[in-house]
C-alpha positions, -999 to 999 in steps of 0.1 A, spaced: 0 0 0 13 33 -8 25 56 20 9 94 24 29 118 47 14 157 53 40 185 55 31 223 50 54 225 22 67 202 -2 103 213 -19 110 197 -51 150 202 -54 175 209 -29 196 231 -48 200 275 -41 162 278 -46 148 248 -30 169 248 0 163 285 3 128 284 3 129 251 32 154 268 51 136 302 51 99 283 58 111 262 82 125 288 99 91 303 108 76 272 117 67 250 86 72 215 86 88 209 53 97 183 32 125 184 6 127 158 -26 160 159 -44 169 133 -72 202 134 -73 222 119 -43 234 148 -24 219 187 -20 233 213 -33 231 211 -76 246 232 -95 252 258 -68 280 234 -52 298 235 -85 293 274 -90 328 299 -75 299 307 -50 297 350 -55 263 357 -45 263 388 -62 234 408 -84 226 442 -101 241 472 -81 211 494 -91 176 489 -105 186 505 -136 215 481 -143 192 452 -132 168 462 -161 199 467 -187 218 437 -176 190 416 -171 176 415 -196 139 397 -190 109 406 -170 113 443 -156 91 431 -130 106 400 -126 138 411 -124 131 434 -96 121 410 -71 160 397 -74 170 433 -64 148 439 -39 148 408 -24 190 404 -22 191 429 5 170 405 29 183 371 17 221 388 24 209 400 57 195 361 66 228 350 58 245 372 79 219 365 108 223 327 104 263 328 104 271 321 70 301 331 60 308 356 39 338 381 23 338 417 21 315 430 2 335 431 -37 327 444 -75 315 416 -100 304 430 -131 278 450 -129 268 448 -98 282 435 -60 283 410 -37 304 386 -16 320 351 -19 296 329 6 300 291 20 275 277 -1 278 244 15 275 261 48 244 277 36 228 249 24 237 221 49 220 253 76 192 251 55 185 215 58 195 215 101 165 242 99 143 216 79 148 194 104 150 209 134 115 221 128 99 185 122 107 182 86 133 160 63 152 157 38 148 128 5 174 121 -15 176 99 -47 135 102 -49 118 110 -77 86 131 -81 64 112 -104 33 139 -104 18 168 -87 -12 157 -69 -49 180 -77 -79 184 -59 -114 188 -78 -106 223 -82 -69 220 -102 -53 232 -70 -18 216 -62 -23 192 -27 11 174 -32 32 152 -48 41 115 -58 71 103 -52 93 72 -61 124 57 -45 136 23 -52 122 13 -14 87 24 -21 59 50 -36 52 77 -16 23 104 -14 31 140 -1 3 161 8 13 193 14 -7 230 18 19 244 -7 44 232 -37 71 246 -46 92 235 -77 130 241 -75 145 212 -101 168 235 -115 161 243 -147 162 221 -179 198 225 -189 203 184 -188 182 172 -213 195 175 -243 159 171 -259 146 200 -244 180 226 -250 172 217 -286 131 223 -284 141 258 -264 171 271 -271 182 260 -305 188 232 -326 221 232 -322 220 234 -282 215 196 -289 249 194 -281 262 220 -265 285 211 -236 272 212 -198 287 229 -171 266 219 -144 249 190 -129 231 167 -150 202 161 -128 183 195 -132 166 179 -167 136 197 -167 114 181 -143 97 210 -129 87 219 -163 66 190 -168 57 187 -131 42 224 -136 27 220 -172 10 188 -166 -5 203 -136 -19 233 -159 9 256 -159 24 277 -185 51 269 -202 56 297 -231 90 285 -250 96 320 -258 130 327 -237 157 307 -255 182 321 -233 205 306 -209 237 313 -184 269 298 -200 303 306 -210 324 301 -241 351 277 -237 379 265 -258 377 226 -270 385 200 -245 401 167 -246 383 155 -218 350 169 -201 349 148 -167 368 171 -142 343 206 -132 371 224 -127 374 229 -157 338 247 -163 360 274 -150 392 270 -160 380 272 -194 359 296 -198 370 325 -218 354 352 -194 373 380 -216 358 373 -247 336 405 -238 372 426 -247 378 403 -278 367 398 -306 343 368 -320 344 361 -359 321 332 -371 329 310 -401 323 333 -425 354 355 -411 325 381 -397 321 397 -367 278 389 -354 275 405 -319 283 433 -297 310 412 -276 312 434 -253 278 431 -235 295 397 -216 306 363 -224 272 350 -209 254 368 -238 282 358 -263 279 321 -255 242 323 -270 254 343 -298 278 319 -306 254 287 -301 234 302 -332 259 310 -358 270 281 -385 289 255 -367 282 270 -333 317 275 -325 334 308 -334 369 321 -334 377 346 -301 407 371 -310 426 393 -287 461 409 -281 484 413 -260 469 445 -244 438 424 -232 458 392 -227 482 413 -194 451 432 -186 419 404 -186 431 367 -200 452 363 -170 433 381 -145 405 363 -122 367 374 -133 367 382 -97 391 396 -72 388 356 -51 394 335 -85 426 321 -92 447 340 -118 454 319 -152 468 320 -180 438 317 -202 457 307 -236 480 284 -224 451 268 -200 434 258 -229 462 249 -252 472 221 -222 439 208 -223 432 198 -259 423 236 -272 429 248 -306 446 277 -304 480 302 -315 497 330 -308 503 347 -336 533 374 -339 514 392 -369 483 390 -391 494 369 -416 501 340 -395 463 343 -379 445 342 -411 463 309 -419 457 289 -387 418 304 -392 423 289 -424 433 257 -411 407 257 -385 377 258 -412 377 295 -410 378 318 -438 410 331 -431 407 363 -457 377 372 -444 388 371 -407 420 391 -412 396 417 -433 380 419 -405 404 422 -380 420 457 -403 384 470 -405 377 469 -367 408 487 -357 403 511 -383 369 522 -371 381 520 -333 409 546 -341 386 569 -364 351 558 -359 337 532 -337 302 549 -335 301 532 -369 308 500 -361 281 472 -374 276 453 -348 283 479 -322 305 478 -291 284 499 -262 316 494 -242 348 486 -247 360 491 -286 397 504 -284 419 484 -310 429 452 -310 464 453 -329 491 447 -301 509 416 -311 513 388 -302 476 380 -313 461 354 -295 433 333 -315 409 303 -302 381 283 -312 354 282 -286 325 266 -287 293 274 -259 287 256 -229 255 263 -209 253 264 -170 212 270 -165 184 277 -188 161 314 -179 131 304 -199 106 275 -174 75 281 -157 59 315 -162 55 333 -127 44 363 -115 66 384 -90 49 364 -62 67 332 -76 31 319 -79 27 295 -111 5 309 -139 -19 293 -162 -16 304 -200 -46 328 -191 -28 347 -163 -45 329 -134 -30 308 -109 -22 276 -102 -33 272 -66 -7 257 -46 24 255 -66 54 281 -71 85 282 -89 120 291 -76 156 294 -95 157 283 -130 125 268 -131 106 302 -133 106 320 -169 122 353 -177 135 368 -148 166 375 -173 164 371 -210 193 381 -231 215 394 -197 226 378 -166 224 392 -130 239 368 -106 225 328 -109 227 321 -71 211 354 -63 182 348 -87 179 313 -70 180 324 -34 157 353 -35 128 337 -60 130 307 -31 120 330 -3 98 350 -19 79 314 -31 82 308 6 69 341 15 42 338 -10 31 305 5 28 323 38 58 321 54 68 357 55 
């Protein structure tokens, strides 16, 4: 016979969002109960440098963002609180430091999220790990009572007085990338855990919520070409983070994007252009000043070129034009094109970059200090923006606007809170969790 347990609040995911949300709830008296699949807590967040940063103004949250103004908002004005819960609970945390566009701090993720979980249980509540949820459960009314659940010692039944969906995004299934993203996102590599496969999606759709499919967008970074894919330090390692100060040519030799609005945004640029893989250029100016510099003030300084070049990358520094035009060449590039290219762009960033098709908003000085430095990179996705569509209560919308009673969505599985920008992943996690967890009463 199949088991039924009552909680106040079922959690499905116990990454940044989900564990947010419990820890927050439970901390205010909710007995909660938290369903991961994979075999530990933490998803992709335990993998991530852990900067919970985001916007440093409303008006760079709507710029850099990128999705839902209103959306967007909630992750600003809800930072200041989740930051001040941290501090409360004992988290620890650096100084507060300059990442991007906006600020934050390096925290103990694992710190946060093993606190969450004492909370869970401290307050009556546990934890389930390698448990699948099988279904939302519906009264007569289409209201969300709970879950099903399965676990290779039995089926369980979860009835809980609110639902909220944390999974993580859909990142892991390659079916889906390619149905919402792009064709060729099919492929792409993955920089984060393979669990979050889009669950909550069809938890939340087959329950009657919205799923639009109009935000292809995603978090990712460029990287160069591995020879192996099976260590996650080298998500980081080889990321080219400064291809926002280079410049990206397709296969056609042609520049396609303003490559200086980030090498999130590039990564989806690149994904859709012939091949998907592009060719990132830069000199030695930017190499001394950004391809051996940390992203962030905490990262550890590498050598970005030779980084790659040890691990399988395809790659040369080139002491003058000629000699980058013939490894493009050799790459499948077209090499005439991409020198062309290279003489145009540092002719219109000494006499008229206002002119320059695609633009550069930010940085367009020239890029014509040799040694040149060329690499073929290729995008790699972290988490997906477009999921559930919410309203800035985290509450679960039909495709009419109205609510699903009952059910919420945290973190990656909620649609648009960026689109074509990026604010801060763990930020957008840990606020949309407590404000689901506020919204379901907990406030």
């Amino acid at each position: 016979m199949e088991e039924t347990i009552d909680c106040d609040l079922l959690v499905i995911g116990g990454g940044m969002a989900g564990m947010s949300a419990a820890g927050w709830a439970a901390e205010r008296g909710a007995r909660v109960i938290v369903v991961e699949k994979a075999a530990a807590l933490g998803g992709s967040a335990v993998l991530s440098g852990g900067v919970f940063w985001t916007a440093a103004s409303r008006a760079k949250m709507q710029l850099h963002g990128g999705g839902d103004p209103a959306l967007g908002q909630v992750v600003f004005d809800t930072y200041p609180d989740v930051v001040a819960w941290l501090r409360r609970r004992g988290v620890d945390m650096t100084p507060r430091m300059d990442v991007l566009h906006g600020q934050g701090y390096q925290i103990d993720i694992l710190g946060h999220i093993r606190g969450c979980a004492d909370l869970v249980e401290q307050h009556g509540g546990f934890i389930v790990l390698e448990t699948e949820t099988t279904t939302l459960v519906l009264n007569d009314d289409g209201a969300v009572t709970g879950a099903r659940t399965h676990h290779v010692d039995g089926d369980v039944t979860i009835q809980a007085r609110a639902t909220i969906l944390a999974t993580g995004g859909f990142q892991g299934s390659p079916k889906l990338r390619a149905r919402y993203i792009h064709p060729s996102a099919e492929t792409m590599l993955l920089r984060s855990n393979p669990v979050s496969d889009g669950a909550g999606l069809r938890l939340g759709e087959a329950a009657g919520g919205h799923v639009a499919g109009t935000n292809p967008h995603f978090y990712g970074h460029l990287v160069s070409e591995p020879d192996r894919w099976d260590d996650e330090r080298l998500y980081v390692n080889l990321s080219q983070y400064h291809s926002d100060h280079s410049l990206l040519l397709n296969m056609a030799g042609a520049r396609f994007c303003d490559e200086t609005r980030g090498d999130h945004s590039n990564t989806y640029e690149t994904l859709i252009q012939p091949g998907s893989r592009a060719l990132c250029i830069w000199d030695a100016r930017v190499h001394e000043a950004y391809a051996t510099v940390p992203v962030v003030s905490i990262g550890e300084p590498l050598d970005k070129m030779q980084t790659a070049l040890d691990h399988g990358g395809k790659g040369i520094v080139a002491s003058s034009l000629d000699a980058l035009a013939a490894f493009a060449t050799d790459q499948g590039f077209d090499g005439t094109a991409v020198r062309r290219t290279m003489e145009a762009y540092n002719r219109e960033a000494r006499h008229g970059w206002e002119v320059m098709d695609p633009p550069r908003s930010e940085d367009h000085r020239p890029i014509d200090k040799p040694p040149y430095h060329a690499l073929v990179v290729h995008p790699a996705i972290t988490f997906t923006f477009g999921g559930l569509t919410v309203d800035t209560g985290a509450h679960v919308l039909r495709a009419d606007g109205s609510r699903v009673a009952g059910l919420y969505a945290a973190g990656a599985d909620a649609s648009d809170i960026f689109g074509r920008g990026y604010a801060g992943g763990l930020a957008l996690a840990a606020t949309y969790g407590v404000t689901a967890a506020r919204s379901a009463g907990w406030v």
